[in-house]
C-alpha positions as CSV (number, residue, x, y, z in Angstrom):
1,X,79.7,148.0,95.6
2,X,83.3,148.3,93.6
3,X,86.1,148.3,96.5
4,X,88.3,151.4,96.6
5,X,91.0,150.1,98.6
6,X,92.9,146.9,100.8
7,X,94.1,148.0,104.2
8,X,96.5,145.4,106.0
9,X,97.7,146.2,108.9
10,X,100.4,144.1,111.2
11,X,99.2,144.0,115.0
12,X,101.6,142.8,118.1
13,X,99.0,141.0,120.0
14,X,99.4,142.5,123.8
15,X,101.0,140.2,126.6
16,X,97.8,140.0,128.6
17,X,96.5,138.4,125.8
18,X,97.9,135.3,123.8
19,X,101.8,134.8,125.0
20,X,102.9,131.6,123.0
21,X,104.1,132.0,119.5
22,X,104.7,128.0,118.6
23,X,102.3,125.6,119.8
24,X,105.2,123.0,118.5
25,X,108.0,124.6,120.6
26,X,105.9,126.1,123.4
27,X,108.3,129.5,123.1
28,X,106.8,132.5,124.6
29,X,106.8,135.9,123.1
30,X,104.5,138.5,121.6
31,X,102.3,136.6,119.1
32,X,101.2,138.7,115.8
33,X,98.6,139.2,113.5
34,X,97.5,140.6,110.5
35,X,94.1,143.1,109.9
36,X,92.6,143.1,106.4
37,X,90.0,146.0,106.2
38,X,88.3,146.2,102.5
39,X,86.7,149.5,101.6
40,X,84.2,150.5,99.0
41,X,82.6,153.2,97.2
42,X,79.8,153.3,99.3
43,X,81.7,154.2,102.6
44,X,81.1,150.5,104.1
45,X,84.1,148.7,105.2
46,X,84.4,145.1,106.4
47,X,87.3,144.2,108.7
48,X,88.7,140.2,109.5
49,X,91.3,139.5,111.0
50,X,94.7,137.3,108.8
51,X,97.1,134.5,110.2
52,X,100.6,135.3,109.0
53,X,103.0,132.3,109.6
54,X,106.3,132.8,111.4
55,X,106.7,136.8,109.7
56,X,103.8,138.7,110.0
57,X,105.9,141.5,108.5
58,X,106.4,139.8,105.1
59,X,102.9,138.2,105.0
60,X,101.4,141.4,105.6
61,X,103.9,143.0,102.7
62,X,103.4,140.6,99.9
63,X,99.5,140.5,100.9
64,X,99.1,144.4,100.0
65,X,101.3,144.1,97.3
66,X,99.7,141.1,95.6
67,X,95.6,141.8,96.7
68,X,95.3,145.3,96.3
69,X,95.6,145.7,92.4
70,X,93.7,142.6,92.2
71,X,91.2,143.6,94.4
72,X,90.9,147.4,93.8
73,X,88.0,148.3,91.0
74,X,86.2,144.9,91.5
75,X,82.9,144.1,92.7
76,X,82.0,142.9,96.2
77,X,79.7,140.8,95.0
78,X,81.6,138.9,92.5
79,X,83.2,136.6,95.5
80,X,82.7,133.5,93.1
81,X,84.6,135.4,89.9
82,X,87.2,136.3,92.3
83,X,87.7,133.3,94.0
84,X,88.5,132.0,90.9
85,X,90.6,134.8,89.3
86,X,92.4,134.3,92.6
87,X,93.1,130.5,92.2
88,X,94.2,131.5,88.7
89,X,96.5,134.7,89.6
90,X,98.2,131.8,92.3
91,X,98.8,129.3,89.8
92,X,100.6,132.1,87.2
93,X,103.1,132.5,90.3
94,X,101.9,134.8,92.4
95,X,102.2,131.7,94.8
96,X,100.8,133.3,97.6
97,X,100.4,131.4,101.4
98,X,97.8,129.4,102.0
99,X,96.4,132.2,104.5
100,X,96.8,135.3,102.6
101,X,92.8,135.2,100.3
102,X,90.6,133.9,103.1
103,X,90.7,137.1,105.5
104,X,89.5,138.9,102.1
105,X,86.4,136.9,101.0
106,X,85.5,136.7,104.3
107,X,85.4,140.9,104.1
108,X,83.4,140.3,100.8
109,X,81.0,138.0,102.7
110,X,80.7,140.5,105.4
111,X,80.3,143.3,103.5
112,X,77.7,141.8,101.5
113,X,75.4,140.5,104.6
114,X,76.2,143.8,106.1
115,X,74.7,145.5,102.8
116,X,71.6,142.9,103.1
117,X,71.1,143.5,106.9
118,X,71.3,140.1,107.9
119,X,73.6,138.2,110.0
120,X,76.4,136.7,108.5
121,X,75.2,133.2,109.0
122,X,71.4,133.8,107.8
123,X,73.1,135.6,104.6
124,X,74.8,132.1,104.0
125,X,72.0,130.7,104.5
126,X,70.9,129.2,108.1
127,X,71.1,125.8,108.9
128,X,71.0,126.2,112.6
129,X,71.0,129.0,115.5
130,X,73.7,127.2,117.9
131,X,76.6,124.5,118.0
132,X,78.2,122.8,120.7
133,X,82.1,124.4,122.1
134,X,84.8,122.4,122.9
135,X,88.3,123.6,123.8
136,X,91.1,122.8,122.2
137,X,94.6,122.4,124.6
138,X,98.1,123.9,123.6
139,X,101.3,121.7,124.4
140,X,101.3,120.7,128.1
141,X,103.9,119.4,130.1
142,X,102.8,116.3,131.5
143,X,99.7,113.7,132.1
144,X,98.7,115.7,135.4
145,X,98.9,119.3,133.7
146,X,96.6,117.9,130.7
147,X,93.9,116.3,133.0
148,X,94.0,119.5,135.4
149,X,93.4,121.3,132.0
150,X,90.1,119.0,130.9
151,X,88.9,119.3,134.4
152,X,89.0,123.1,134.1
153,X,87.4,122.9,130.5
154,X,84.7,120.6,131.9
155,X,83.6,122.9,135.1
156,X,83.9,125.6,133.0
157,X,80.6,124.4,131.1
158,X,82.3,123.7,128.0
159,X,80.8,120.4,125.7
160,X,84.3,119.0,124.8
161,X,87.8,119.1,124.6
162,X,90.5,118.2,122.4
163,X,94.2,117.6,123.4
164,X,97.2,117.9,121.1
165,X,99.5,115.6,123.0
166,X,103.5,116.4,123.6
167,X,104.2,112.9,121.3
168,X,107.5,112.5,122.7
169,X,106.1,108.8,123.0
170,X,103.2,106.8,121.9
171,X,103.5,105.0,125.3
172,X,103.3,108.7,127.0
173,X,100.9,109.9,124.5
174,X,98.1,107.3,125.4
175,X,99.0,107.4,129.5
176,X,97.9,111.0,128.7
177,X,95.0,110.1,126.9
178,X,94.0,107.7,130.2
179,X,94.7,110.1,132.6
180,X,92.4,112.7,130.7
181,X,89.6,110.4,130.3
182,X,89.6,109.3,134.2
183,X,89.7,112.4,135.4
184,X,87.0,114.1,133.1
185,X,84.6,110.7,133.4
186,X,82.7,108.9,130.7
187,X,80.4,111.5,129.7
188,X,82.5,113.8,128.4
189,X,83.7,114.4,125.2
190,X,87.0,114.1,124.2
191,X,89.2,114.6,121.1
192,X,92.7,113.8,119.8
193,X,94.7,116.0,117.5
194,X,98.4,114.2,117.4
195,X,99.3,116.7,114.6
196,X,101.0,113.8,112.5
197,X,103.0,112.7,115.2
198,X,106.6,110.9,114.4
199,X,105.7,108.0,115.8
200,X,104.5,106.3,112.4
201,X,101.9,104.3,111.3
202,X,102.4,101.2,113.6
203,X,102.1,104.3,116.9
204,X,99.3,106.1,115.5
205,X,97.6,102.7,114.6
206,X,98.4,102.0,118.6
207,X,97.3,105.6,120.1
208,X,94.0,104.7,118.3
209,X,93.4,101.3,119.1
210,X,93.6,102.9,122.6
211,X,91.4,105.7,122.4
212,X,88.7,103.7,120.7
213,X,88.5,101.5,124.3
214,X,88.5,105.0,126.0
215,X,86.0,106.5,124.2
216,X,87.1,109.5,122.0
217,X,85.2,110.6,119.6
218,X,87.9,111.1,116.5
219,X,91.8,111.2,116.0
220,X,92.7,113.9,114.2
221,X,96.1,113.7,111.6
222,X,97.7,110.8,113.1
223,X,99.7,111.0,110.0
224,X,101.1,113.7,107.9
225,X,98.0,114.4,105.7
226,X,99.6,114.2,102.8
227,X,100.6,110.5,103.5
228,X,97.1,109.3,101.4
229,X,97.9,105.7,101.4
230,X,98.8,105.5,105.8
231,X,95.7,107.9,106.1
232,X,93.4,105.4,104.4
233,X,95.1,102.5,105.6
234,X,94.6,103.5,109.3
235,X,91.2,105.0,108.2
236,X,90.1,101.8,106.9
237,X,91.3,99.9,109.8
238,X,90.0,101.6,112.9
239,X,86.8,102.1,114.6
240,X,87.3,105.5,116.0
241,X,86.9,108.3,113.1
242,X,90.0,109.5,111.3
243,X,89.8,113.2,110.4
244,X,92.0,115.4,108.1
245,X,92.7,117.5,105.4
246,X,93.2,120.7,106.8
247,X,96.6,121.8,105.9
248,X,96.4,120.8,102.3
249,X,96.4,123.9,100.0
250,X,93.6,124.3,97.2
251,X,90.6,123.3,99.1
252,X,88.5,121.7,97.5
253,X,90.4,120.3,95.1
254,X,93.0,119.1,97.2
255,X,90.3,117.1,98.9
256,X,88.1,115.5,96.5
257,X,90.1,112.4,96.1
258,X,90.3,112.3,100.1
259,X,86.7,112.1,100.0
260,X,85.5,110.0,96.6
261,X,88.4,107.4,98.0
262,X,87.4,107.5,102.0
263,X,90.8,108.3,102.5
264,X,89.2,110.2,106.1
265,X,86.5,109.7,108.3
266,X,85.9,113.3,107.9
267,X,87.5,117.2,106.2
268,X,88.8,119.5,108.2
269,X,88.6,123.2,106.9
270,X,88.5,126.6,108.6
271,X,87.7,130.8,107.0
272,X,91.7,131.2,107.3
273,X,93.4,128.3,105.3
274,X,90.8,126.8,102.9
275,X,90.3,130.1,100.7
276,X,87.8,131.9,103.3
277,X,84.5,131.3,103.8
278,X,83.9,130.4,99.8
279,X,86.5,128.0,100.1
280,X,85.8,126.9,103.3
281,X,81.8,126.4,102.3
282,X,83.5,124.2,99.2
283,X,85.2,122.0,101.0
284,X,82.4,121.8,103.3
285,X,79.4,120.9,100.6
286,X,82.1,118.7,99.2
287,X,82.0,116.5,102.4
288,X,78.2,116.6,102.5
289,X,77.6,115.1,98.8
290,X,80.0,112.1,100.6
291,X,78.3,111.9,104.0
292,X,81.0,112.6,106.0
293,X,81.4,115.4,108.3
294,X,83.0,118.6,107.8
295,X,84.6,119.9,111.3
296,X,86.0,123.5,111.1
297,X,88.8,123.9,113.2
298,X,90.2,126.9,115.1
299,X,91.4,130.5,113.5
300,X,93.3,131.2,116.7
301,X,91.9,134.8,117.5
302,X,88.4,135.3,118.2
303,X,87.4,138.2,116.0
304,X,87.8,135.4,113.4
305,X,86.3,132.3,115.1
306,X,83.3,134.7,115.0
307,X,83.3,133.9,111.5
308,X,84.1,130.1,112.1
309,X,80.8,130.3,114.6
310,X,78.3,132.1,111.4
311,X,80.1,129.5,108.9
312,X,79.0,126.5,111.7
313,X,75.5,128.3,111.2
314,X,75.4,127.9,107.7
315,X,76.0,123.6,107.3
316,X,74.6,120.8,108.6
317,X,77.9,118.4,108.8
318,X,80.0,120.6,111.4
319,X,79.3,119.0,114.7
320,X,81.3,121.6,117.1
321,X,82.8,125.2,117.2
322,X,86.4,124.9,118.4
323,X,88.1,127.2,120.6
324,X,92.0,127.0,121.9
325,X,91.8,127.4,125.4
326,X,92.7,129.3,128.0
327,X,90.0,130.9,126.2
328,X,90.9,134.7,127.6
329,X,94.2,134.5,125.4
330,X,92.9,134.5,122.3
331,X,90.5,136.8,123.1
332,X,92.7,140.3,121.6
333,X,90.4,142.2,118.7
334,X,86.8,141.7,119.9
335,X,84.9,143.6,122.0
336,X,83.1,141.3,124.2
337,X,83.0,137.7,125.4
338,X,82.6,135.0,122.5
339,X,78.2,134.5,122.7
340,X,79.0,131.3,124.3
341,X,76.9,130.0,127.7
342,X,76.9,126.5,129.2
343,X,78.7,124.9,126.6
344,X,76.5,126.1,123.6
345,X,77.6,129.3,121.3
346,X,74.7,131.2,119.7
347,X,74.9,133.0,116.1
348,X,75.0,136.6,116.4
349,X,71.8,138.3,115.1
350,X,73.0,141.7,113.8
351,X,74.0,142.0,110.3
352,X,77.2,141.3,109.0
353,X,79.7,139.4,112.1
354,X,77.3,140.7,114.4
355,X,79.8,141.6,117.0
356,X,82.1,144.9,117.1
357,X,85.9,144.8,117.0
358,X,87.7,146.8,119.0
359,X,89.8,149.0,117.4
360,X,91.5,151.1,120.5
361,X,92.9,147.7,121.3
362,X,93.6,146.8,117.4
363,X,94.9,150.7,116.7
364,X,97.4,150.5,120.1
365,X,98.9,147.0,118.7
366,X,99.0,148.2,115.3
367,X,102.9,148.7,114.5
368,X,102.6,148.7,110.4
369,X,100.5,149.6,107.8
370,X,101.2,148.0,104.5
């Protein structure tokens, strides 16, 4: 199977669909995507769907430019070879974002499992048919709106959910935190993502001193994650998990001293930022020769937290599949409803994603081809 040609395409994603462009800023506008589509000689063709930072325009640009004379005249099956070629090509500055390789070796892993006729997460190999869902929250304006929020996320069937609190404060952050937790009870699970809040060590040492008595199950980047020593500190001195990792380029590499050291509870990696599904696997396996878990966190649009769910299939240390919620948002590129009912997402069983995308949709939001 020698690929033939790299199609990236640049989508603006339709209003009715995802509406915030900076979960940081909480600005509204069109959000964008990118669509990598790999052919090869065979007529099959593998589609996944590409994150492309604040310009989709110049992701999507430097993506064809750079991938498809790399790519073009190789083997689908070499994903290992290229994923190191890859690495290499990066390092002689091609310097590529950290986004830009994993929607292709998810194509290659696709294409492949559609070749075998099995399921993308049996083609992995199958650790599992289903995984828990919890929902992740954007920026909300207030204790009330975030407990309304968990409520909904809770009646709605869902296992879990996760906040990513305003931190204007660490006094308001862990109100929040209360205010969730009372109004969603003790049973349910909750989550905390600060996203390496400014509040320094001393606040995030505080936020989790206070979410250990409430019950949440980790605290997720409560300091920039490349801030090892803080990290291990705070790692080494709470109760409650510490998890991390994810935005560090170079996965696995990046993380092996995070995990041989402790510097984390547990790695966070995901098919769109750790080198797709190779890297992602990597970093995943990685975490498993160390005991800890491996949680995969959220690609944003759900034609590729399909792949997220078969990768979830595929190890033992991911404990959830994370969606950002309102759910319905997110939901631009696949035809049909995520296979998720009360709480609990099933892996596909058709070969390759095991869902269709829908390309009327992707085709009327297409505005470039690069």
């Amino acid at each position: 199977m020698q690929i033939v040609a790299l199609d990236v395409r640049g989508c603006k994603v339709p209003e009715r669909f995802a509406s915030v462009t900076s979960l940081a800023s909480g600005s509204t506008g069109n959000m964008q995507c990118l669509v990598y589509t790999v052919h090869t000689d065979d007529g099959r063709s593998a589609s996944c769907f590409g994150f492309g930072g604040k310009s989709v325009r110049g992701a999507g640009v430097l993506a064809a430019d750079v991938l498809r004379p790399f790519l073009v005249g190789r083997n689908v099956h070499e994903r290992e070879a290229l994923w190191h070629d890859r690495r290499k090509a990066d390092r002689w500055w091609d310097l590529l974002p950290v986004y830009s390789w994993g929607p292709v070796d998810c194509c290659l892993w696709l294409l492949s499992a559609q070749a075998a006729g099995l399921p993308l997460y049996r083609y992995l190999g199958a650790a599992r048919r289903d995984v828990p869902v919890y929902a992740s929250s954007l920026l909300l304006p207030d204790a009330a709106a975030y407990a309304a929020e968990a409520l909904e996320v809770k009646r709605a069937g869902l296992r879990g959910y996760k906040l990513h609190p305003p931190c204007r404060s660490v006094e308001e952050d862990i109100e929040i935190h209360e205010a969730v937790r009372q109004a969603v009870g003790d049973d349910f699970a909750l989550m905390s993502d600060p996203v390496e809040p400014s509040y320094g060590f001393e606040g995030a040492l505080r936020l989790g001193r206070a979410l250990e008595e409430l019950g949440y199950l980790w605290l997720e980047e409560p300091v920039p994650d490349e801030a090892v020593g803080a990290l291990a500190e705070l790692t080494r001195i709470l109760d409650i998990p510490v998890i991390g990792g994810e935005i560090l380029a170079k996965h696995p590499y990046s993380l092996a001293d995070y995990a041989a050291r402790r510097v984390v509870d547990g790695l966070r990696a995901d098919v769109s930022w750790s080198g797709g599904i190779t890297g992602a696997l990597k970093t995943a396996h990685l975490a498993e020769a160390f005991h800890m878990p491996c949680e995969f966190h959220t690609t944003i649009f759900h034609p590729l937290e399909i792949v997220n769910l078969h990768l979830c299939g595929a190890v033992r240390g991911c404990g959830w599949l994370e969606v950002l919620w309102p759910m319905q948002q997110f939901s631009f590129g696949l035809k049909g409803d995520l296979p998720i009912r009360d709480g609990i997402a099933t892996m596909p069983e058709l070969p390759g994603m095991g869902m269709d995308l829908d390309w009327d949709a992707i085709d009327d939001a297409t505005f470039e081809v690069f």
